[in-house]
Backbone as a ProteinNet text record, in pm:
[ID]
protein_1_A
[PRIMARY]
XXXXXXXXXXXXXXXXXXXXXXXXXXXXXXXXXXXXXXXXXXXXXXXXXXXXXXXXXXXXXXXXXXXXXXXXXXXXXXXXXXXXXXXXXXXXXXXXXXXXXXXXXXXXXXXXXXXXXXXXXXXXXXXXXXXXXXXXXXXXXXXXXXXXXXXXXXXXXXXXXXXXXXXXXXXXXXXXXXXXXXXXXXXXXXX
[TERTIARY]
2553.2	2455.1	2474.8	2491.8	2498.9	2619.7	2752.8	2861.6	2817.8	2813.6	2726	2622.5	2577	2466.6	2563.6	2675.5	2732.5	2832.9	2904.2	3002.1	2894.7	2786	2688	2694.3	2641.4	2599.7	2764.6	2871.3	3033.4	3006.3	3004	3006.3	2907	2848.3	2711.3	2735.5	2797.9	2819.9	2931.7	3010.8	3125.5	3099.2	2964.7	2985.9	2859.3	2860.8	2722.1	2848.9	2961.7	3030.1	3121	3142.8	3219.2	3108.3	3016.1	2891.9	2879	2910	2852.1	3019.6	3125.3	3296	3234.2	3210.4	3177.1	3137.7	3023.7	2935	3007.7	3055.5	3144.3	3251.8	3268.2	3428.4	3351.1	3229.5	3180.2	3133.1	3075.8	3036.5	3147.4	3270.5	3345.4	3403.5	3418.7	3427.9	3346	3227.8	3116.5	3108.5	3190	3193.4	3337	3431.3	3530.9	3512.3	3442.2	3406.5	3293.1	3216.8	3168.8	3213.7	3329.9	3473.2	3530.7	3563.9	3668.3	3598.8	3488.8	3393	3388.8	3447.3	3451.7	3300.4	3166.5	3030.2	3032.2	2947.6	2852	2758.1	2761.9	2673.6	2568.6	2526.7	2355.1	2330.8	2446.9	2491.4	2473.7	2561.8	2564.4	2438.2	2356.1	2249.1	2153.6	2114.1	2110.6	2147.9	2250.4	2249.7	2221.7	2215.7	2179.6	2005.2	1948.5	1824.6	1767.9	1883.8	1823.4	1816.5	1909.9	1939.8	1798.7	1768.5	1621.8	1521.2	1519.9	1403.9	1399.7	1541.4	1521.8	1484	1538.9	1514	1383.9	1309.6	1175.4	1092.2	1125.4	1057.9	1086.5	1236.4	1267.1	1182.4	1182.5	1119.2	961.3	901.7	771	740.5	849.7	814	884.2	916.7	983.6	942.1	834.1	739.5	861.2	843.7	860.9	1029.2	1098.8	1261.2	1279.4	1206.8	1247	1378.6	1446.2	1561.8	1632.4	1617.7	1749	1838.6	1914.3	1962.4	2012.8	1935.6	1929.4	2029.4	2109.4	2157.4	2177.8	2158.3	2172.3	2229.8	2339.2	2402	2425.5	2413.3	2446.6	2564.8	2592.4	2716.8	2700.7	2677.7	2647.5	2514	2430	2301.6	2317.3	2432.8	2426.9	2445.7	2368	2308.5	2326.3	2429	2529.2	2420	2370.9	2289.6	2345.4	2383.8	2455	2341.4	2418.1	2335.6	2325.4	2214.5	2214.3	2062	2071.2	1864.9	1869.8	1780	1732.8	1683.5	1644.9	1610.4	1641.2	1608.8	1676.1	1550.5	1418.2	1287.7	1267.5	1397.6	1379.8	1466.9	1583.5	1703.3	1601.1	1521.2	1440.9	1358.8	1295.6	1192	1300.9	1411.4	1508.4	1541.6	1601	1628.9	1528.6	1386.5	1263.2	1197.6	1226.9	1229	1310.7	1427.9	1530	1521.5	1509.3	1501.9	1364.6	1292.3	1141.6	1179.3	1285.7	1347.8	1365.6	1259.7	1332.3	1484	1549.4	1707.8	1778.1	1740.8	1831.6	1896.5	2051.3	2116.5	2052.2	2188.4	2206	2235.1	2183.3	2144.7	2270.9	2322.7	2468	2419.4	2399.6	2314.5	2445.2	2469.8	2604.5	2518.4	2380	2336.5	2322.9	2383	2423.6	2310.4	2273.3	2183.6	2278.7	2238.5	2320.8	2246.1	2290.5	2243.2	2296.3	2228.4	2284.2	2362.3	2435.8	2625.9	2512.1	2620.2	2622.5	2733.5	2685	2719.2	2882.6	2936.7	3156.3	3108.3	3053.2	3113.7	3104.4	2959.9	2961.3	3044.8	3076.2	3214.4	3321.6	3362.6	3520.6	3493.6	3377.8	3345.1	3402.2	3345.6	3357.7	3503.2	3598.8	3755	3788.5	3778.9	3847.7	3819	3678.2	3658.7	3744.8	3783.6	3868.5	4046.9	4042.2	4190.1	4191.9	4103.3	4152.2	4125.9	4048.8	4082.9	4193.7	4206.6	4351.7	4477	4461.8	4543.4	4540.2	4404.6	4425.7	4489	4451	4493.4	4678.6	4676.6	4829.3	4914.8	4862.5	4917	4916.5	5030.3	5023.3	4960.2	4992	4933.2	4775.2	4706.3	4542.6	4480.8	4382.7	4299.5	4141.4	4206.5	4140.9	4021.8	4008.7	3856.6	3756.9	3796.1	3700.3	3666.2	3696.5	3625.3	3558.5	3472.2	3395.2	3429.8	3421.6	3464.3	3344.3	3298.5	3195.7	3265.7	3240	3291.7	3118.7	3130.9	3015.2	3069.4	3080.2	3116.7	3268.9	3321.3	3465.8	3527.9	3356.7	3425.1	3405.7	3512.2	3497	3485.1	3411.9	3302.4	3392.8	3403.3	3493	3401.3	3339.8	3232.3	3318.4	3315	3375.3	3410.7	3409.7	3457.3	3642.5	3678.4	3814.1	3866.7	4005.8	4048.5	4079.2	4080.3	4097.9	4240.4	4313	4476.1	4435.8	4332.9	4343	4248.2	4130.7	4106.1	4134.6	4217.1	4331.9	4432.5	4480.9	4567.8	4449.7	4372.9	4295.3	4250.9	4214.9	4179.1	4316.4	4408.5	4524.6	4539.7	4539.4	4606	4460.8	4343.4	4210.3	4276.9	4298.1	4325.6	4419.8	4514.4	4648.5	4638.3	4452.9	4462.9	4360.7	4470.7	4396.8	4277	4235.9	4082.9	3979	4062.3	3954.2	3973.6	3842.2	3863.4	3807.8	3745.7	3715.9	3726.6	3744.4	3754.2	3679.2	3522.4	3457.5	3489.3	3540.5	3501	3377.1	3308.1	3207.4	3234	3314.3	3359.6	3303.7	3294.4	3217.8	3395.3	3458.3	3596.6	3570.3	3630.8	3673.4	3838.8	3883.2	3973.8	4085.5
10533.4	10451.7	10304.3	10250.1	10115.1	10094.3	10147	10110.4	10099.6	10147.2	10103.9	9983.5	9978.9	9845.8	9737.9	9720.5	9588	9613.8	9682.8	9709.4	9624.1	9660	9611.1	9442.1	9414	9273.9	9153.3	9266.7	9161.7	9179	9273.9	9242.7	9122.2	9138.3	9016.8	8840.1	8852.1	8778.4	8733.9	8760.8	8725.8	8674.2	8779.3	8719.8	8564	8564.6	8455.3	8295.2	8342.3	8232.8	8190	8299	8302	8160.3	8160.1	8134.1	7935.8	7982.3	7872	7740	7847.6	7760.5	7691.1	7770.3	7737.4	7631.9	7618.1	7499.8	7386.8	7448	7265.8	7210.2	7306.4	7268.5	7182.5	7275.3	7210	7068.2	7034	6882.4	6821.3	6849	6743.1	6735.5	6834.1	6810.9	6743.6	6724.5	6636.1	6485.8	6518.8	6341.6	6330.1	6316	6306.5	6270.1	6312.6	6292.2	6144.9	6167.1	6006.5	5920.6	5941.8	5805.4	5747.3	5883.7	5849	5819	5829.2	5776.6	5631.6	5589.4	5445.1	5359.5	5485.6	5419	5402.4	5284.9	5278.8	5388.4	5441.1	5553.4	5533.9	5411.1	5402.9	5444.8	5387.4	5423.6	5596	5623.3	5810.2	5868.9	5789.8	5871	5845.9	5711.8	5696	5787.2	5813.4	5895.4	6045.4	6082.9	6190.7	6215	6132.9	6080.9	6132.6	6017	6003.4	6121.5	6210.2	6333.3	6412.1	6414.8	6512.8	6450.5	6302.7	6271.5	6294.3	6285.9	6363.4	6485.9	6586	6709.6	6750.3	6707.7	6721.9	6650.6	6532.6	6510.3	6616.1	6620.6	6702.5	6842.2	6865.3	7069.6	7061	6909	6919.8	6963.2	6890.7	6953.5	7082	7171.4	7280.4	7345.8	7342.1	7439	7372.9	7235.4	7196.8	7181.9	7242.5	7208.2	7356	7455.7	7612.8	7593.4	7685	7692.2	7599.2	7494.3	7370.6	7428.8	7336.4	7303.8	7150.5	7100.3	6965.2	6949.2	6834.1	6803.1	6645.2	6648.8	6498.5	6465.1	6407.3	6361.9	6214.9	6200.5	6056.2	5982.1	5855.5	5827.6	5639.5	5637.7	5477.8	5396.8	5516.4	5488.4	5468.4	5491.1	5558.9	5724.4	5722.2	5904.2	5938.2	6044.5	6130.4	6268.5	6249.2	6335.7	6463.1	6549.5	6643.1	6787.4	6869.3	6994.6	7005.2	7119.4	7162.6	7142.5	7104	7124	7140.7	7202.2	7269.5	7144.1	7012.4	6907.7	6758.3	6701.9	6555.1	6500.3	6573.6	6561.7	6588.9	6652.1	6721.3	6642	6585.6	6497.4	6377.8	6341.5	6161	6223.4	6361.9	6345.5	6351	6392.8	6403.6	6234.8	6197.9	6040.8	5939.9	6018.2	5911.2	5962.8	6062.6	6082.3	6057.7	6077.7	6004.5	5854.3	5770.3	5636.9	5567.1	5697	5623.4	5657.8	5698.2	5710.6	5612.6	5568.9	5451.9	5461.9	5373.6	5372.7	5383.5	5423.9	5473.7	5327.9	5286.6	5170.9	5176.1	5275.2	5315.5	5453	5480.3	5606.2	5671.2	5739.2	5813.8	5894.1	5916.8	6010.7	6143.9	6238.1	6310	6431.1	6463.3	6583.9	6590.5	6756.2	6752.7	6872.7	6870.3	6943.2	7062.2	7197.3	7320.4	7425.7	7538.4	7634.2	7618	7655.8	7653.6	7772.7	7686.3	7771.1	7876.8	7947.6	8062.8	8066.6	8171.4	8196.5	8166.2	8243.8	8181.1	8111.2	7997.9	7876.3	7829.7	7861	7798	7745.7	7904.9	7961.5	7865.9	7900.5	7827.1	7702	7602.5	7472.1	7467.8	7508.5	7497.3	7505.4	7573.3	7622.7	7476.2	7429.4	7333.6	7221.6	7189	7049.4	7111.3	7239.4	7250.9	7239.7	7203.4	7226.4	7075.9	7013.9	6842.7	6821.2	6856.7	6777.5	6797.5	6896.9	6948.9	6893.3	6851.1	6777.7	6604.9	6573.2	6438.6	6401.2	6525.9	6514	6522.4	6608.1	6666.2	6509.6	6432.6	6284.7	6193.9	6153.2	6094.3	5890.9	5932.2	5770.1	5704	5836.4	5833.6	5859.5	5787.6	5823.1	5900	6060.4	6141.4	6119.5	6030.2	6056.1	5965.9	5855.8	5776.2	5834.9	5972.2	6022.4	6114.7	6113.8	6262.2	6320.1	6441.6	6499.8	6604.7	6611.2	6679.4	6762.4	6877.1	6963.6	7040.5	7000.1	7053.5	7087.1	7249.6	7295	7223.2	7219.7	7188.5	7041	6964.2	6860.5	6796.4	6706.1	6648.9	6490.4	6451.5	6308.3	6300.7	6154.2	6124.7	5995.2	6049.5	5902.2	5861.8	5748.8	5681.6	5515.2	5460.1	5342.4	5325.9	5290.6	5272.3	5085.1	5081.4	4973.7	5051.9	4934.9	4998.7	5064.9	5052.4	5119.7	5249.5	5272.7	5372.7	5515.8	5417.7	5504.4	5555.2	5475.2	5545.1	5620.8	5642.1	5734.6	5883.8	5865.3	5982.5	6032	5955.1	6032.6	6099.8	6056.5	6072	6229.8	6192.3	6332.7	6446.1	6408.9	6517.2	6564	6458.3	6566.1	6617	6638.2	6731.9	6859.1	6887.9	6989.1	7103.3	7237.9	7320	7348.4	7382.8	7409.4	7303.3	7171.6	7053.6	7007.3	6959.1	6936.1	6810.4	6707	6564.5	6540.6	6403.9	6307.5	6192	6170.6	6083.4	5998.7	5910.2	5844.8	5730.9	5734.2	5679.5	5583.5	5461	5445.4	5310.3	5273.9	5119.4	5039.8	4952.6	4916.7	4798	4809.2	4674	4662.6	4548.8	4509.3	4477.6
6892	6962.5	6929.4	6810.4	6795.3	6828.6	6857	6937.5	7046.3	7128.7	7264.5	7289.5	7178.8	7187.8	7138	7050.5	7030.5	7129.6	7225.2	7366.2	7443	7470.1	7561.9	7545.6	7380.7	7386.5	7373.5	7365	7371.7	7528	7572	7738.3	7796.4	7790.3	7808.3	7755	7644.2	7573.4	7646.4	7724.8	7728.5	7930.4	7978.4	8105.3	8103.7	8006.9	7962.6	7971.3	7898.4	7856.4	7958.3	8067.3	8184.8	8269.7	8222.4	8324.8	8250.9	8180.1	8120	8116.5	8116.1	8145.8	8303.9	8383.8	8503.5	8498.7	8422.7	8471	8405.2	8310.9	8266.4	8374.2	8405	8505.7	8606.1	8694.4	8799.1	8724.1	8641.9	8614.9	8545.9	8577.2	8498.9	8616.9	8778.8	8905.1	8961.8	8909.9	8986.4	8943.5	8819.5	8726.1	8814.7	8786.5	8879.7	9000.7	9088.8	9216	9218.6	9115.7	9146.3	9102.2	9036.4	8954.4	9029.9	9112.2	9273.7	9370	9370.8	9517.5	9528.9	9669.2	9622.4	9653.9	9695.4	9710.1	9524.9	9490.4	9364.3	9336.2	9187.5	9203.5	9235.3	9223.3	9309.1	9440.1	9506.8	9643.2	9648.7	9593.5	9609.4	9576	9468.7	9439.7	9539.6	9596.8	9741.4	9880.1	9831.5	10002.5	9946.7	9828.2	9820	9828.9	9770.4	9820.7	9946.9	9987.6	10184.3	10234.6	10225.1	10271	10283.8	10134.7	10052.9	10178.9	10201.6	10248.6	10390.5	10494.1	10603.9	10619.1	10493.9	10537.1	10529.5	10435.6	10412.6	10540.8	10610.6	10713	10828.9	10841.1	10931.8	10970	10837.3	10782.1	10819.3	10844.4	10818.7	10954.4	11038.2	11237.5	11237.4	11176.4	11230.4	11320.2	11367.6	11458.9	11585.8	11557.5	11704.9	11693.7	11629.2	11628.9	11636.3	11668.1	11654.4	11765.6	11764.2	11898.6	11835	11785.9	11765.3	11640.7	11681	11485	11487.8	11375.1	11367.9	11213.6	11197.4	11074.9	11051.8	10914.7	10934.4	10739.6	10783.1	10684.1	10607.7	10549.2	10500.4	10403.6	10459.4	10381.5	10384.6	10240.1	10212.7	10295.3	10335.8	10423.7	10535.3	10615.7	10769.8	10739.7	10869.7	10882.6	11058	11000.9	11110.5	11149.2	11293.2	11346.9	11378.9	11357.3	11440.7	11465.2	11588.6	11591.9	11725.4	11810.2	11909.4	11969	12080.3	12092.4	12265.8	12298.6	12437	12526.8	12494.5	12593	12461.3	12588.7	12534.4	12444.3	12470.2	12413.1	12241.2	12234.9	12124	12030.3	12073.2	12023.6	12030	12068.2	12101.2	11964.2	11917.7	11869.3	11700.8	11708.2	11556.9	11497.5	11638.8	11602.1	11540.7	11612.3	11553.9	11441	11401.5	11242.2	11172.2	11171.9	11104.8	11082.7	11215.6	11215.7	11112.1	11083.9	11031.5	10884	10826.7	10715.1	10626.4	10535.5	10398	10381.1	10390.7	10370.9	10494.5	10571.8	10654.7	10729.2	10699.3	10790.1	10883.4	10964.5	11094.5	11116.5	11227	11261.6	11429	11383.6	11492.8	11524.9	11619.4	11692.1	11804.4	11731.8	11785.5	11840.9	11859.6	11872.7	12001	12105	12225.4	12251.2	12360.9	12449.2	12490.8	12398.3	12429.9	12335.2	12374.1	12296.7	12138.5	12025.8	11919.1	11808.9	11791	11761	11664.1	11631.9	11552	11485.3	11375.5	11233.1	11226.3	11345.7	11384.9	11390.9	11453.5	11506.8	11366.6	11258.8	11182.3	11043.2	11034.2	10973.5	11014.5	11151.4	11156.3	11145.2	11190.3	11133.2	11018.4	10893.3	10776.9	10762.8	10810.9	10797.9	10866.7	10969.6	11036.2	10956.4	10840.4	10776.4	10665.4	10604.5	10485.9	10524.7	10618.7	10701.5	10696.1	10808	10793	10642.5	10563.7	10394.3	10327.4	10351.2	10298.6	10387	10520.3	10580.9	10533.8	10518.9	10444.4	10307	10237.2	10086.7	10084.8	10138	10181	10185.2	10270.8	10334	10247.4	10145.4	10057.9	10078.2	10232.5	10258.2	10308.4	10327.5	10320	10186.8	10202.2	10038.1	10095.5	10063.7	10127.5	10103.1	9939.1	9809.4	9875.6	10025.2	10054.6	10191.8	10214.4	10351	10341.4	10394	10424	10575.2	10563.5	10680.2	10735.1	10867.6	10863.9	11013.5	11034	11155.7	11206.7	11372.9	11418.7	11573.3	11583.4	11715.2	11728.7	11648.6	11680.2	11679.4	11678.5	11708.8	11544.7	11491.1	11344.1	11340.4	11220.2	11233	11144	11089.4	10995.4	10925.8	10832.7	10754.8	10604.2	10607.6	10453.9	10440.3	10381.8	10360.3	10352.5	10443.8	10448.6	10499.6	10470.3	10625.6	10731.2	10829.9	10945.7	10976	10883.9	10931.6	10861.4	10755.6	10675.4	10769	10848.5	10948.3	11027.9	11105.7	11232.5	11191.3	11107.7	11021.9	10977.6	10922.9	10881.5	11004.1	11113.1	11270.2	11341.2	11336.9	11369.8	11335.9	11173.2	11143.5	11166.5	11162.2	11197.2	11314.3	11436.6	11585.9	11579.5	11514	11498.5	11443.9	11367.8	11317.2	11407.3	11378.1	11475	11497.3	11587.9	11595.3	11638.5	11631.9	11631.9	11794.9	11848	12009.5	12035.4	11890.7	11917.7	11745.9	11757.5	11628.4	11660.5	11581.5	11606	11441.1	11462.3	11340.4	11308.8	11223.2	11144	10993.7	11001.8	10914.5	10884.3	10757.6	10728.6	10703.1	10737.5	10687.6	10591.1	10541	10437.2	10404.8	10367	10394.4	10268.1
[MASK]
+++++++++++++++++++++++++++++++++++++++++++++++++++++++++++++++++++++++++++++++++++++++++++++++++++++++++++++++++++++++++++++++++++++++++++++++++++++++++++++++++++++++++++++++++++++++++++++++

């Protein structure tokens, strides 16, 4: 019996530490990522912010966004609208919550009047923004670490602080990759 109880507590013990490697890796991936971000971390903690505070406005109308899907992202305090909604009533009523947002720059308004995608579309979204990152990273002459890439229904937004040669190159290579059927870029440039 007490073999079994110390088998038990090395097993435990060992998926405890599995758990806990994890979490270091992920925050020395998350420190990394705000080293290489070329926003200021105020900036990042900022748009992570902004985010919390759309969604919480957003969530507060849900009654009246049922049928949609609304998203809204942020990058250096412009905020990328994306999603699906049944009338243009409904896209006027996302933008004017968003727009009544502390922080918010400017507001891109990409959300199209259609039924809203499902779980594939949402899926291969996700595959087509891990395809162009991996197509940017791949490209030794883009600096993948100042873009964000966002995929909605096929079509991919491209938000980050770049120059302008560094943007037309990262759009370039987005429409070359499969699956993608528009390249909107969203970019603040500096020089």
């Amino acid at each position: 019996m007490k073999k079994i109880v110390l088998i038990a507590a090395i097993i435990s013990s060992s998926v405890m530490l599995q758990g806990c490697v994890a979490a270091v890796v992920g925050m020395g991936a998350g420190a990394t990522k705000v080293a290489t971000d070329p926003r200021t971390t105020g900036t990042q903690v900022d748009d992570t912010t902004l985010d919390s505070k759309i969604g919480i406005k957003l969530k507060d109308e849900g009654d009246y966004f049922k049928g949609s899907r609304v998203v809204a992202s942020s990058y250096n305090g412009n905020v990328l609208l994306t999603g699906q909604a049944a009338s243009q009533a409904v896209i006027d009523k996302a933008v004017s919550i968003v727009e009544s947002v502390d922080g918010v720059k400017k507001l891109y308004n990409q959300m199209r009047i259609s039924d809203t995608v499902g779980a594939l579309t949402i899926t291969d979204d996700a595959w087509i923004t891990t395809k162009v990152k991996s197509a940017l990273v791949a490209n030794k002459d883009t600096k993948a670490r100042d873009i964000k890439v966002i995929t909605e229904n096929g079509e991919v937004f491209l938000l980050g602080i770049v120059t302008p040669t560094d943007g037309r190159l990262a759009a370039d290579i987005a429409s070359k990759v499969s699956g993608v059927r528009l390249v909107t870029t969203i970019f603040t440039y500096s020089e």
